[in-house]
Wavefront OBJ file of the C-alpha trace (Angstrom):
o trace
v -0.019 -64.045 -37.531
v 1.647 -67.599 -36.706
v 5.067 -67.631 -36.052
v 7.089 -68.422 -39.175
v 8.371 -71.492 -37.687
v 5.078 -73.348 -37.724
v 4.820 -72.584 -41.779
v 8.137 -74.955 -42.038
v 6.526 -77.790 -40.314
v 4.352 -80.642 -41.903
v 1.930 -80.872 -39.053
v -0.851 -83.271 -39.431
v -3.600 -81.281 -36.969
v -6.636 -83.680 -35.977
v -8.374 -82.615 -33.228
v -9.179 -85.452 -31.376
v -9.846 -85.219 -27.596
v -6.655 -85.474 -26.260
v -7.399 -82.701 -23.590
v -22.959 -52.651 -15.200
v -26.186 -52.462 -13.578
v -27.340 -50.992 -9.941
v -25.330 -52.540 -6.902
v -27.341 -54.886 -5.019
v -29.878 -53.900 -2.848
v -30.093 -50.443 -4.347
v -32.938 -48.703 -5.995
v -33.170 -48.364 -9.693
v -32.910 -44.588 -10.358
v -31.055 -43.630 -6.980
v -27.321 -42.287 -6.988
v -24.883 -44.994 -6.366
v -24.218 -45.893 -2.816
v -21.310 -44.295 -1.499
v -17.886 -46.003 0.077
v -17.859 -45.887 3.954
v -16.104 -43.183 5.331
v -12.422 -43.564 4.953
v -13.359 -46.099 2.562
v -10.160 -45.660 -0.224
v -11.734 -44.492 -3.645
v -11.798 -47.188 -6.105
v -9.785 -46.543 -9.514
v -9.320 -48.445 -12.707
v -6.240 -46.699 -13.009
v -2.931 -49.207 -13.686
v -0.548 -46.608 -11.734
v -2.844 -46.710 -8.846
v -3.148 -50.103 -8.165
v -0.421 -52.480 -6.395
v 1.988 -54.131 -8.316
v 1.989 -58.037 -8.497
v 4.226 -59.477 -6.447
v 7.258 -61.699 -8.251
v 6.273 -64.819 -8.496
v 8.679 -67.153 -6.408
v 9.235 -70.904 -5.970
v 9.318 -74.272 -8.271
v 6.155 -72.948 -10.862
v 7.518 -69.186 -10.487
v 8.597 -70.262 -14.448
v 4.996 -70.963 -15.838
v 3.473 -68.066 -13.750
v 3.431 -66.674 -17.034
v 0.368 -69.300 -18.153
v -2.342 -67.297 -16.036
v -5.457 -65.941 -17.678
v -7.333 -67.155 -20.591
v -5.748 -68.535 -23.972
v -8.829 -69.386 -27.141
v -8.104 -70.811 -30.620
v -9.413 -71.832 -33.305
v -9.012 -74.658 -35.997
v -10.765 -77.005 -38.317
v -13.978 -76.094 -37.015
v -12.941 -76.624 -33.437
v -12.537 -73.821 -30.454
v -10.483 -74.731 -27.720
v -9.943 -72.625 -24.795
v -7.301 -72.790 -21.665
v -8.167 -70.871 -18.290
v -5.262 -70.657 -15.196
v -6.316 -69.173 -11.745
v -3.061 -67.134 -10.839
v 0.024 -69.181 -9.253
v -1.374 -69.640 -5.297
v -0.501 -71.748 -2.341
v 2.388 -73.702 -4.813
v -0.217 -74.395 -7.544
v -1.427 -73.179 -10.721
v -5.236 -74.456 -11.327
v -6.882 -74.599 -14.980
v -9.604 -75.742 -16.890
v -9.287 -76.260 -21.014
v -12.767 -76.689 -22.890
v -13.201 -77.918 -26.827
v -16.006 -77.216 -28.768
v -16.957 -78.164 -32.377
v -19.870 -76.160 -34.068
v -20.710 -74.637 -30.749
v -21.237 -77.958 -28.738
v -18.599 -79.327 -25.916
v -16.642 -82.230 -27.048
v -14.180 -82.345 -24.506
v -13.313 -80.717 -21.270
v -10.016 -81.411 -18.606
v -9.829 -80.143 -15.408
v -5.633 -79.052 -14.804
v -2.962 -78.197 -12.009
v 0.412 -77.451 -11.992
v 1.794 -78.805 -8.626
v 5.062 -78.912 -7.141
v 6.335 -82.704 -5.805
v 9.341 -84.242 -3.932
v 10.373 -85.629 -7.696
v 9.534 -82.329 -9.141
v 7.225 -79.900 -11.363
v 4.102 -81.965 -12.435
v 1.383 -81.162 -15.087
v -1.554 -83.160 -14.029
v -4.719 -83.713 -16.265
v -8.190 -84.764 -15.638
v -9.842 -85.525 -18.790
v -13.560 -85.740 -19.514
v -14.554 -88.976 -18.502
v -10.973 -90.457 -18.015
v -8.510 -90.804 -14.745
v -6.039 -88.673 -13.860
v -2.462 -88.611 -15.724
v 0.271 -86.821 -14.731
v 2.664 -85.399 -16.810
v 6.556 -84.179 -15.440
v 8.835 -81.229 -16.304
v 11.604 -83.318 -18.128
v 13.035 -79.970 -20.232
v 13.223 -75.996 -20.069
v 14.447 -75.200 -22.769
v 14.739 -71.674 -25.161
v 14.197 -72.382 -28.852
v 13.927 -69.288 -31.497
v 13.688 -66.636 -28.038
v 10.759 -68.877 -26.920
v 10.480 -70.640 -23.674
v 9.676 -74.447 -24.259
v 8.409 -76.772 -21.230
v 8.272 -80.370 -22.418
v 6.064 -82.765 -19.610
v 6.339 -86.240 -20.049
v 4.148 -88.603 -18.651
v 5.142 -90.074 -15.576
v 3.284 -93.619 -16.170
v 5.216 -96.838 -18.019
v 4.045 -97.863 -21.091
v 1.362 -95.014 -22.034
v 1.972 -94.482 -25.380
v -0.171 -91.451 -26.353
v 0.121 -88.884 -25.143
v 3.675 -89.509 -23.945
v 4.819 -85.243 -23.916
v 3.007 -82.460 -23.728
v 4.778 -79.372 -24.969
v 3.992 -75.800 -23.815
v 5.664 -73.037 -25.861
v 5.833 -69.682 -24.963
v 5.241 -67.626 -28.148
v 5.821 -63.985 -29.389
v 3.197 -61.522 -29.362
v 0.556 -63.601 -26.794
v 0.918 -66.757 -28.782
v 0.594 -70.063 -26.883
v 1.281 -73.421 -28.594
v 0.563 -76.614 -26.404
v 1.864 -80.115 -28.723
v 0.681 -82.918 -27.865
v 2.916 -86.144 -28.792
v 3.052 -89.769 -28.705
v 2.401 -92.783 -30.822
v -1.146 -94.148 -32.182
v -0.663 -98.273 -33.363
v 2.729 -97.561 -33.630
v 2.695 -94.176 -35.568
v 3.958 -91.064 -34.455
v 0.432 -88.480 -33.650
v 1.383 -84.769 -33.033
v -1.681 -82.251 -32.448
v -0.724 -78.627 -32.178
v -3.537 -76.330 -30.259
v -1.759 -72.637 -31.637
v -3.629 -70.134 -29.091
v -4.001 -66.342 -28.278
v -3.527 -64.781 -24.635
v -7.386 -63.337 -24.435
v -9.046 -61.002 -21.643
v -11.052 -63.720 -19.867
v -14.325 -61.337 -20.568
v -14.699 -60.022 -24.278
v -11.853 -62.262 -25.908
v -10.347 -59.329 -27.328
v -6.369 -60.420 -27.615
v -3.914 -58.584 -25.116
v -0.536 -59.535 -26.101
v 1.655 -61.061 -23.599
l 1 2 3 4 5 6 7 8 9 10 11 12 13 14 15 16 17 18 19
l 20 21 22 23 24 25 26 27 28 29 30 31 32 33 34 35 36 37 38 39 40 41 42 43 44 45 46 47 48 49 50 51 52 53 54 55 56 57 58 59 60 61 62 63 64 65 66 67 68 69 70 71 72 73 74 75 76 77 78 79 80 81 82 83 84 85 86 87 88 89 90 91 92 93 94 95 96 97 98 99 100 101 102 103 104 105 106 107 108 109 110 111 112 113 114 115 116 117 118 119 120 121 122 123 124 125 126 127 128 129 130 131 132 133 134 135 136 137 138 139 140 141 142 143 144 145 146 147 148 149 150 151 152 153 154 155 156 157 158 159 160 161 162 163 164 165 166 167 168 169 170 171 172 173 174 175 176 177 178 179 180 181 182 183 184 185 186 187 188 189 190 191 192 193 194 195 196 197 198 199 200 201 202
């Protein structure tokens, strides 16, 4: 269910583009090849595996983002990917589709610069814009990261909002003025396993 706060507000939502088989080489019907010896035993075990390491430096705040996020309104799917926070970067893709056809796909990165944290997007079809961290902020025990863009005179989108919801919810706002009138699209998003869809909280 939606956070309660998004009932109260008189959003105007148009989605417009913004943004086990055999192992190889082994017989069908043979036992499965065995580890070398003093090969460790694999194990899908949690309590066996190593724990992630704390994420650390200038993006250790949106390490939180990785994995897959899907939603779903008006007819349209969207869908945000992030490769883990490596090397001082956070990489991601976001895809929209509208009665199973693409209608718009960006290519992302979080980056680290001398000025500070930057959200850069590569639309479908469009040049690069970049987007910086102007506010961390906590609203109703969610984390809020507002990016504004970093070139003069762009008028939409001039923020995009990331808010960290309860319960594996993910809202990205996009905000900014269309001929002069304010245009805010809200994508409201579920934290997904990247491989059946199936929600897993957050």
């Amino acid at each position: 269910m939606i956070p309660k706060y998004l009932h109260s507000m008189l959003i105007a939502v148009s989605l417009a583009s913004v943004l086990g088989g055999p192992a190889f080489g082994q017989a069908p019907g043979t036992p499965p090849l065995a580890p070398p010896a003093g090969a460790a035993a694999a194990t899908d075990n949690p309590a066996d595996k190593p724990a992630d390491k704390p994420a650390t430096g200038p993006l250790a705040p949106l390490a939180w983002m990785r994995g897959c996020w899907d939603g779903k309104v008006n007819q349209r799917d969207f869908r945000e990917e992030w490769l883990p926070l490596t090397g001082d970067m956070m990489i991601g893709v976001s895809q929209t589709a509208f009665r199973g056809k693409t209608v718009d796909f960006e290519y992302l990165r979080l980056e680290p610069r001398p000025d500070g944290v930057f959200y850069v997007a590569v639309p479908s079809g469009k040049n690069e814009a970049a987007f910086r961290l102007a506010t961390q902020t906590t609203a109703e025990g969610d984390q809020v990261f507002t990016f504004a863009n970093a070139t003069p005179g762009v008028d939409y989108p001039q923020r995009i909002i990331y808010r960290r919801g309860s319960e594996g919810w993910l809202y990205v706002t996009v905000e900014g003025k269309v001929k002069g009138v304010d245009k805010q699209v809200i994508f409201p998003m579920r934290h997904v396993d990247c491989q059946t869809g199936v929600s897993v909280g957050s």
